[in-house]
C-alpha positions as CSV (number, residue, x, y, z in Angstrom):
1,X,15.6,72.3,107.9
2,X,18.2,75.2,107.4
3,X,22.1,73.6,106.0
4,X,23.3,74.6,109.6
5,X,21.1,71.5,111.1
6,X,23.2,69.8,113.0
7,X,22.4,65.8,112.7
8,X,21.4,63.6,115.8
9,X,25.3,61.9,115.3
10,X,27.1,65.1,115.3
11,X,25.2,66.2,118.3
12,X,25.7,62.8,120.2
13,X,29.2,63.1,120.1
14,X,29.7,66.6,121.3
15,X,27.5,65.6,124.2
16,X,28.9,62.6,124.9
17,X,33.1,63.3,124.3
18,X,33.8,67.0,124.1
19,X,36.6,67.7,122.2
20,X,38.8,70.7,124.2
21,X,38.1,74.2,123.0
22,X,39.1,77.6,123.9
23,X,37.1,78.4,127.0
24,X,34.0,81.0,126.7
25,X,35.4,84.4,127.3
26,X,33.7,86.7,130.3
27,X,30.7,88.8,129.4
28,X,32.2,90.3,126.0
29,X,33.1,93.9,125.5
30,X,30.5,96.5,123.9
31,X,30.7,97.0,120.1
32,X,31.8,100.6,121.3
33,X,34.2,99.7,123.8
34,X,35.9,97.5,121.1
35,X,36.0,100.1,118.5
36,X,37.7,102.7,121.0
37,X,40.2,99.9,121.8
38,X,41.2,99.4,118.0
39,X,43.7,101.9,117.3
40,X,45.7,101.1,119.9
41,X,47.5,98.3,120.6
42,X,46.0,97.1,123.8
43,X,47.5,94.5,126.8
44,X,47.1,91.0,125.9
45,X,43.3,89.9,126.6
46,X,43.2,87.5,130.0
47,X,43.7,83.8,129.3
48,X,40.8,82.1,128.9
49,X,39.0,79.8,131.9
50,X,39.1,76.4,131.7
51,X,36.6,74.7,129.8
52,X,33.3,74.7,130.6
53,X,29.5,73.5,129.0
54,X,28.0,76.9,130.0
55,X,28.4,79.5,127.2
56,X,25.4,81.8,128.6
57,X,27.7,85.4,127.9
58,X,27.7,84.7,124.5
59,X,23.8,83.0,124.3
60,X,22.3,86.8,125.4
61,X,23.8,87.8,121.8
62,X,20.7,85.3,120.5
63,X,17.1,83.9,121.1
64,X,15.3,80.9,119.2
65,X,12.2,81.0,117.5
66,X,9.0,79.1,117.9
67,X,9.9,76.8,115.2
68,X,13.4,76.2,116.7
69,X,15.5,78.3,113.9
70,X,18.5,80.1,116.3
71,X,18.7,83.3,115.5
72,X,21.9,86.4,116.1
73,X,21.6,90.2,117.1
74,X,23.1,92.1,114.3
75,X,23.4,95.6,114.2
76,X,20.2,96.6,114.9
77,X,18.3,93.6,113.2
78,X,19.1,89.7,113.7
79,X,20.0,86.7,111.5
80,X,19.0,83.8,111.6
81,X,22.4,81.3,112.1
82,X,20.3,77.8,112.1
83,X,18.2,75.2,114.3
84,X,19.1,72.2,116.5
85,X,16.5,69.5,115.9
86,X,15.1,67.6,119.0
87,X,17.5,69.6,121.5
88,X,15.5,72.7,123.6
89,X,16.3,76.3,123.1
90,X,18.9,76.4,125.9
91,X,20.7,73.8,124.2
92,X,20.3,75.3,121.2
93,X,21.4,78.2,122.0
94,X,24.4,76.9,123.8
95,X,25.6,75.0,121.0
96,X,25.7,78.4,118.3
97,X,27.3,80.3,121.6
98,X,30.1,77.7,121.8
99,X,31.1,77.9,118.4
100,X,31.2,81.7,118.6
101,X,33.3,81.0,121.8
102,X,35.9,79.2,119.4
103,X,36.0,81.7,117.1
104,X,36.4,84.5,119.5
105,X,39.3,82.7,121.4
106,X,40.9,81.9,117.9
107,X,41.2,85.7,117.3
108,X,42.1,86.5,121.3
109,X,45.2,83.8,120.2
110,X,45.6,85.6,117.3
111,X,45.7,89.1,118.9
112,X,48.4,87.5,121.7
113,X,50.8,86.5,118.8
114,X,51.1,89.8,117.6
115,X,52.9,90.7,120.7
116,X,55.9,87.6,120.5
117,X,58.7,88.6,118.9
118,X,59.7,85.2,117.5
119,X,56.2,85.5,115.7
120,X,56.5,87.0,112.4
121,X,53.5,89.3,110.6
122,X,53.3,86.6,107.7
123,X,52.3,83.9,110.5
124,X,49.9,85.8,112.0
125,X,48.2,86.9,108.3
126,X,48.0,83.8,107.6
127,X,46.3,82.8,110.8
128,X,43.6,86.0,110.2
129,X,42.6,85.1,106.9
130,X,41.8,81.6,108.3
131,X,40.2,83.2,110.2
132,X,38.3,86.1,108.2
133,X,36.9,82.9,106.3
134,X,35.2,82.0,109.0
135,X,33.5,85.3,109.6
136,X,32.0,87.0,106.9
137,X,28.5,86.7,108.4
138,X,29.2,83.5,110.7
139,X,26.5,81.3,111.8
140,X,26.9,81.4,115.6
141,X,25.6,83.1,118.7
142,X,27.7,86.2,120.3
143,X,28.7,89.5,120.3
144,X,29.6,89.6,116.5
145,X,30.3,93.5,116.9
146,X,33.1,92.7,119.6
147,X,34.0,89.9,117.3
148,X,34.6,91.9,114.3
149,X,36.4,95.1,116.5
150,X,38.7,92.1,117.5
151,X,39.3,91.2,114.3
152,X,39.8,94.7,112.8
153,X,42.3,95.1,115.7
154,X,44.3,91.6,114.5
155,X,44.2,93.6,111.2
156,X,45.6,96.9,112.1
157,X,48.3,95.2,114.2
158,X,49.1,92.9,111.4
159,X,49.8,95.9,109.1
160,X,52.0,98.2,112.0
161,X,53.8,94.3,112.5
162,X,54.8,94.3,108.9
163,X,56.0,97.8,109.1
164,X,57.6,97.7,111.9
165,X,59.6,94.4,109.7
166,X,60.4,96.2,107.1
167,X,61.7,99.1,109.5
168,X,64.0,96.8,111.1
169,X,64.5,94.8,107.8
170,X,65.7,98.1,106.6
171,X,68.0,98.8,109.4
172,X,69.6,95.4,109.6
173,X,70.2,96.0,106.1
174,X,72.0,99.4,106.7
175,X,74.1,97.8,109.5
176,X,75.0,94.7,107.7
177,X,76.0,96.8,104.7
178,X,78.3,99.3,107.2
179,X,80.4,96.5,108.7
180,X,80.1,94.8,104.9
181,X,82.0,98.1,103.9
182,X,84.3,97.9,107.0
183,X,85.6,94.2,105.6
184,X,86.1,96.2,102.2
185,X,87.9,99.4,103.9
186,X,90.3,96.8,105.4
187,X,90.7,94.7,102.1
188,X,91.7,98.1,100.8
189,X,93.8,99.7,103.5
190,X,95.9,96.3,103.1
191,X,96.4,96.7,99.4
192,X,97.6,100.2,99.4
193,X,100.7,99.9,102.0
194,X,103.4,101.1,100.3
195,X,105.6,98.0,99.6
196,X,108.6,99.5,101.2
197,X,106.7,98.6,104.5
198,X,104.3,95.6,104.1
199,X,104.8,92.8,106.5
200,X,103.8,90.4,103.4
201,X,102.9,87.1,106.2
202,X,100.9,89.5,108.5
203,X,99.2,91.1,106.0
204,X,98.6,87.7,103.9
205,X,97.2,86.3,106.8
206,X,94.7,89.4,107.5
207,X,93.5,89.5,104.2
208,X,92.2,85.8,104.5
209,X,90.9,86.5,107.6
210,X,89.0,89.6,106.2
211,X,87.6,86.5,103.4
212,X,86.4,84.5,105.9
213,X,84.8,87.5,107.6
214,X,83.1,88.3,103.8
215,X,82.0,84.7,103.1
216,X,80.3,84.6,107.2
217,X,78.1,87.6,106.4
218,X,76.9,86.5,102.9
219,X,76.0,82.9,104.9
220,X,74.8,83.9,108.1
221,X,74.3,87.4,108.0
222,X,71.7,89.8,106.8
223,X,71.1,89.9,103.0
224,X,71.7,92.8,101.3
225,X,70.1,93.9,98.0
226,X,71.5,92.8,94.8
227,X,73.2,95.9,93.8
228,X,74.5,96.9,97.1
229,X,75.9,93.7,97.4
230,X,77.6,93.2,94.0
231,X,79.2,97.0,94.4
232,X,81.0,96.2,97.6
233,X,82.0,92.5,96.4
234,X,83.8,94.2,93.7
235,X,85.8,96.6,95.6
236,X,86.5,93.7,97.8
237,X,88.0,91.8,94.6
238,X,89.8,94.4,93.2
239,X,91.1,95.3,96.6
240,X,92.3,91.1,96.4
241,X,93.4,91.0,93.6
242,X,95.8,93.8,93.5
243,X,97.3,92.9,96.7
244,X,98.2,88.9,95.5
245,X,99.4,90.7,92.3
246,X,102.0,92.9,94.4
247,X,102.4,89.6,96.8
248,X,103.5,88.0,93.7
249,X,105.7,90.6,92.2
250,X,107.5,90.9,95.5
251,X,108.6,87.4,95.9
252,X,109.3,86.9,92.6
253,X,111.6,89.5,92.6
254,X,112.8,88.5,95.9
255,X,113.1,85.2,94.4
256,X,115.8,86.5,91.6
257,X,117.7,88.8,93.9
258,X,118.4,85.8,96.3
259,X,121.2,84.5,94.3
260,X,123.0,87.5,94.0
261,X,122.9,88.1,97.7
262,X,123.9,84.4,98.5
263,X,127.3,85.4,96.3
264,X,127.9,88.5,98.0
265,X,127.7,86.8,101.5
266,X,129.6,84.2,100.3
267,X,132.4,86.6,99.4
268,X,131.7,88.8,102.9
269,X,132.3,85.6,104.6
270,X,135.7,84.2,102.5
271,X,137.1,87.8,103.4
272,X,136.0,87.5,107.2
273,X,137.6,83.8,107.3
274,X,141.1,85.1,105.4
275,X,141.1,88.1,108.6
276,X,140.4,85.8,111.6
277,X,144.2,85.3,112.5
278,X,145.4,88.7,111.5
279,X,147.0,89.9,114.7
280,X,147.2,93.6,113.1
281,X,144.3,94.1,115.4
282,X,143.3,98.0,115.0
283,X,142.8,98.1,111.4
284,X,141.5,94.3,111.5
285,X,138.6,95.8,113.7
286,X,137.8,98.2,111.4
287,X,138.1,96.0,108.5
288,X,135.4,93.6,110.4
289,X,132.8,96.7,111.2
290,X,133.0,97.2,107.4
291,X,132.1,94.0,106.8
292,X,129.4,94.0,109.1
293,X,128.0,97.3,107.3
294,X,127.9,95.3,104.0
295,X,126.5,92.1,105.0
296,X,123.6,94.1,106.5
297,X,123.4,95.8,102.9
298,X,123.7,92.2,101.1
299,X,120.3,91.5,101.3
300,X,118.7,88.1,102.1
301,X,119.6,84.9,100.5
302,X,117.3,82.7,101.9
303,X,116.7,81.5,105.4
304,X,118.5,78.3,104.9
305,X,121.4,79.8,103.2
306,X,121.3,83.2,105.6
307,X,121.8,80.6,108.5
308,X,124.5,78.9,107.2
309,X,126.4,81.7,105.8
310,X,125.7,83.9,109.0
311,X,127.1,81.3,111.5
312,X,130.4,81.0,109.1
313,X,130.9,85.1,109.2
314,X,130.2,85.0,113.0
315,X,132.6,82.6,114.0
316,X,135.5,84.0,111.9
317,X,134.7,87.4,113.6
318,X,134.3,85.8,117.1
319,X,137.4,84.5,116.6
320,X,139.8,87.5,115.6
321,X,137.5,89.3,118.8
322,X,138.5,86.8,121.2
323,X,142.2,86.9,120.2
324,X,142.3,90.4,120.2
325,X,140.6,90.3,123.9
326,X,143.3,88.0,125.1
327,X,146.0,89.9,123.9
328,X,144.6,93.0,125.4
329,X,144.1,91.4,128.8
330,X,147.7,90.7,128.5
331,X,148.9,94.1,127.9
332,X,146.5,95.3,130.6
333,X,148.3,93.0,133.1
334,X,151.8,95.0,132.1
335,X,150.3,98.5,132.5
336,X,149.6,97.4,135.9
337,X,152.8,99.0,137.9
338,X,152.2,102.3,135.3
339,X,149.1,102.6,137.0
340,X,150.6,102.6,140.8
341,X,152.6,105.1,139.4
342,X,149.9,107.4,137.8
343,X,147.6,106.6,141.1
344,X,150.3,108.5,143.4
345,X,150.7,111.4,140.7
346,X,147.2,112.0,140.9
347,X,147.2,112.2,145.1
348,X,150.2,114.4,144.5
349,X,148.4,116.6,141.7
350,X,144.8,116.6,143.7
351,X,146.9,118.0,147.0
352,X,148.0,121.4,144.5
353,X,144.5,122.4,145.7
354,X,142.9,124.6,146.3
355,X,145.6,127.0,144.7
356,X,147.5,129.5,147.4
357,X,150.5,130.5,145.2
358,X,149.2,130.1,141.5
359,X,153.2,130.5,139.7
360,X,154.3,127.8,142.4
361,X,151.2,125.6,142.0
362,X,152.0,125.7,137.8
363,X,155.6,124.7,138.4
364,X,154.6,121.8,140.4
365,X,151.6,120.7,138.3
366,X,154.4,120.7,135.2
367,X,156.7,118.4,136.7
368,X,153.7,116.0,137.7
369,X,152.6,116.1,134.0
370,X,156.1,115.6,132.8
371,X,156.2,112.4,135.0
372,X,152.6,111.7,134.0
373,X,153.7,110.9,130.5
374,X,156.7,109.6,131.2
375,X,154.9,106.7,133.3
376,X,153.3,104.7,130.4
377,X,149.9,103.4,129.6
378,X,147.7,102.0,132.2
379,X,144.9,99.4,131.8
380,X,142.0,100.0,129.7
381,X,139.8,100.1,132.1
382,X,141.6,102.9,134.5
383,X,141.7,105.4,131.5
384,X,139.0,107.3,131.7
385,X,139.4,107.4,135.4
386,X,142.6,109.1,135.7
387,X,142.5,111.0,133.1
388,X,139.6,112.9,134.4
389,X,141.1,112.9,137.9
390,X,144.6,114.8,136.2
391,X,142.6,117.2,134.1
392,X,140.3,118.2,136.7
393,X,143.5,119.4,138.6
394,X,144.5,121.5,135.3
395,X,140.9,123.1,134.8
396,X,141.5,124.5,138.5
397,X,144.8,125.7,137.2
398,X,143.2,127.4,134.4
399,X,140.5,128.8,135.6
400,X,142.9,130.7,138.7
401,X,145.0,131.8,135.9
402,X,141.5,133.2,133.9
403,X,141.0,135.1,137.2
404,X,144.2,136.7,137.7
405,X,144.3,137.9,134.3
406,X,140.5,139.0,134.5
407,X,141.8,141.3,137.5
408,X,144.9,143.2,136.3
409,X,143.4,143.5,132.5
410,X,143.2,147.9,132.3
411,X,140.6,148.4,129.7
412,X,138.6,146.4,132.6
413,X,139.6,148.5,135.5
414,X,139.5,151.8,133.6
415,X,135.4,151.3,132.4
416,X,134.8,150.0,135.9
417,X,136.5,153.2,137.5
418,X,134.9,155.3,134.5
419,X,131.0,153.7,135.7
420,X,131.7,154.3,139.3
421,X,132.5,158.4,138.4
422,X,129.6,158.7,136.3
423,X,127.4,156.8,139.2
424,X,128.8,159.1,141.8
425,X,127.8,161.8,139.4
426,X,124.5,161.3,138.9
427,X,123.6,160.7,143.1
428,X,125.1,164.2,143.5
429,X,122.7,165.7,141.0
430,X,119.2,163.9,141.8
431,X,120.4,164.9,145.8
432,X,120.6,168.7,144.5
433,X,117.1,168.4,142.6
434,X,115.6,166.6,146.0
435,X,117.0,169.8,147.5
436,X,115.5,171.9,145.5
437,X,112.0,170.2,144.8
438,X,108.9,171.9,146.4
439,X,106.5,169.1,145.6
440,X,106.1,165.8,147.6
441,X,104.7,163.8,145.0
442,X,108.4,165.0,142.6
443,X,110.9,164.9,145.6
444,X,109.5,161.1,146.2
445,X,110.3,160.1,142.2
446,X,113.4,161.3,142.8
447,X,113.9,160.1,145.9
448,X,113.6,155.9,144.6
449,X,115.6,157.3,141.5
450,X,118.5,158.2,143.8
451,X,118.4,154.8,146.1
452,X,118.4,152.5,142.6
453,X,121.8,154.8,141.5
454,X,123.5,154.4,145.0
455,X,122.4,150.6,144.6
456,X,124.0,150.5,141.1
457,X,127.4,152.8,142.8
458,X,127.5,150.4,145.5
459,X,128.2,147.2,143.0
460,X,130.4,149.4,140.5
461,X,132.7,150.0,143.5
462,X,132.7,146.9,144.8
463,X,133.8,145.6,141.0
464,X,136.5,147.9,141.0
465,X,137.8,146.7,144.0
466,X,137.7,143.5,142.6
467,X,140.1,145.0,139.4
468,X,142.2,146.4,141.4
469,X,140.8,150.0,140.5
């Protein structure tokens, strides 16, 4: 009896309770149509039928001999795979089909796994050489050709799976390490601001953010090799390390300078205190803007004490402001009637124009300014306005005085009378030459030379005229 003799038991119970299997593929592929299908990654193979006793595809692969041994087709010879005492060589041959029906679906699975991406190459190696144990020169009945193509197949795809992992293995390590080196590039960007301009609580707070950024990669992010790793950790830490040094220097030198800006504030706000009832309110103004100047230039003393010291020097200054408001809204109420006055000076100054007789229009305009001053101050808040509305009136004045002088000056009149002669000259000389010119093409240059010189003559004269020559 060959070792593959299965015993009456064994047989009994795959009779009586089949246990599921894969179901028996279709009429398998040609050894040749297998091999051409190899190099390729092919479409998934159909899902198997359901599960059935009849395994007759895979049984034309084999034939039983007269004293029962099952044999296979192999290449061009068979093999014998073993016998199934007291069964007939149907069910013989069934029995050797079904279990190379199993192993065929196990390598179909094996072949669909290849194409999930949640299945990694290592899992499905694994699963082929469980496989590949099972068959180096299996004992069953089927198309061991198509069996072996399908395997080969598993094989190649298993190795482009494992290089198409390292591929992206590689690239996720490239990315990782880019935005690893973005992390550092901020680390260091904060360290170097010049310390004139760091925002130390900003810039505290984004440097722990950019740690917590760090320590999220190295837990849940790609790894990166060794060296890679350790190079960029270490600008990372320098890049640290150098900022909290400068973090510390700062503060402790901020520390020691706050006591001597407390003093100075201190004596800022004595001196603003002592001024708050000075009624000597010009120079007390600018005595409070100076103060202002060198409180901004004391430095800080501390938030508490800055508080503190700040509402103390604000007061005092609100103070003196306030009294010096009141008594200017005071003095603004007395200026009132100097400003009815100035109101019908300006009506009588605006009514000078426009100018007719300028030495009458001066003498009046002198007597309103001599009244002018003579009225007083108005309110603050009229100033502006009638000042403006009075020197408007002399700008007129002015400029018809400009005018009048612009028009009798001689040195003006005589090179206005002297441009005119020398215009008047040069028309009488290009009308001789058109006279004399035989050619069309010359007496039509000179005839555009002499319209631009009686243009020019036309607005000498008319300046003249206006000179008085």
């Amino acid at each position: 009896m060959s070792d593959n003799t299965p015993s009456p038991s064994d047989d009994t119970v795959d009779q009586a309770t089949p246990s599921p299997q894969p179901t028996p593929r279709p009429a398998a592929p040609s050894p040749a149509a297998m091999a051409k299908m190899a190099p390729r990654r092919p479409t998934p193979a159909a899902a198997p039928a359901p599960v059935t006793s009849d395994h007759s595809a895979s049984a034309e692969f084999g034939r039983v001999g007269e004293d029962g041994t099952v044999y296979v087709r192999e290449g061009d010879g068979e093999r014998a795979v073993g016998s199934y005492p007291g069964a007939d060589a149907a069910e013989a041959l069934q029995y050797f089909a079904r279990k190379y029906d199993e192993l065929y679906a196990s390598a179909v699975l094996l072949r669909r796994r290849l194409d999930a991406p949640e299945v990694s190459a290592k899992e499905v190696a694994d699963g082929l050489s469980s496989l590949k144990a099972h068959t180096e020169k299996p004992d069953v009945v089927g198309d061991l050709a198509a069996l072996s193509a399908l395997v080969t197949e598993v094989e190649t795809g298993v190795a482009a799976h494992r290089e198409r992992e390292r591929a992206e293995r590689a690239e996720a390590k490239k990315v990782a390490a880019a935005e690893r080196e973005g992390i550092v590039e901020q680390a260091e960007a904060v360290a170097a601001q010049p310390e004139d301009q760091i925002r130390w609580k900003d810039s505290t707070a984004r440097m722990r953010e950019l740690l917590e950024q760090w320590k999220t990669h190295q837990k849940a992010g790609v790894r990166l090799d060794k060296d890679v790793e350790n190079a960029l950790w270490q600008r990372f830490s320098k890049a640290r390390n150098s900022f909290d040094k400068g973090r510390r220097a700062h503060f402790s030198e901020l520390e020691a300078t706050r006591g001597e800006s407390k003093g100075r504030k201190e004596e800022l706000v004595a001196e603003a205190e002592r001024l708050a009832t000075s009624t000597d309110w010009g120079p007390t103004a600018g005595a409070f803007k100076r103060l202002m100047q060198e409180w901004r230039r004391a430095g800080r003393a501390g938030r508490k004490d800055d508080d503190a010291l700040w509402e103390r020097f604000r007061t005092a200054q609100d103070s003196f402001f306030s009294a010096k408001d009141a008594e200017q809204e005071r003095e603004d109420e007395s200026y009132r009637p100097n400003l009815e006055v100035k109101e019908k000076l300006l009506t009588e100054a605006k009514a000078l124009l426009p100018i007719k007789d300028l030495d009458a229009t001066k003498a009046a305009l002198r007597s309103i300014q001599q009244r002018w001053e003579d009225a007083g101050k108005v309110p603050r808040g009229d100033v502006d306005r009638m000042e403006k509305g009075l020197r408007s009136v002399e700008q007129a004045v002015r400029d018809a005085e400009d005018t009048r002088w612009t028009r009798s000056d001689p040195e003006k009149s005589a090179r206005a009378n002297s441009l005119v002669a020398q215009l008047e000259a040069k028309v009488t000389e290009l009308e001789a030459q058109i006279e004399a010119a035989t050619d069309d093409r010359r007496r039509a240059r000179l005839q555009e030379q002499l319209d631009s010189t009686q243009g020019l003559l036309a607005m000498a004269r008319a300046g003249a005229d206006d000179l008085g020559g």
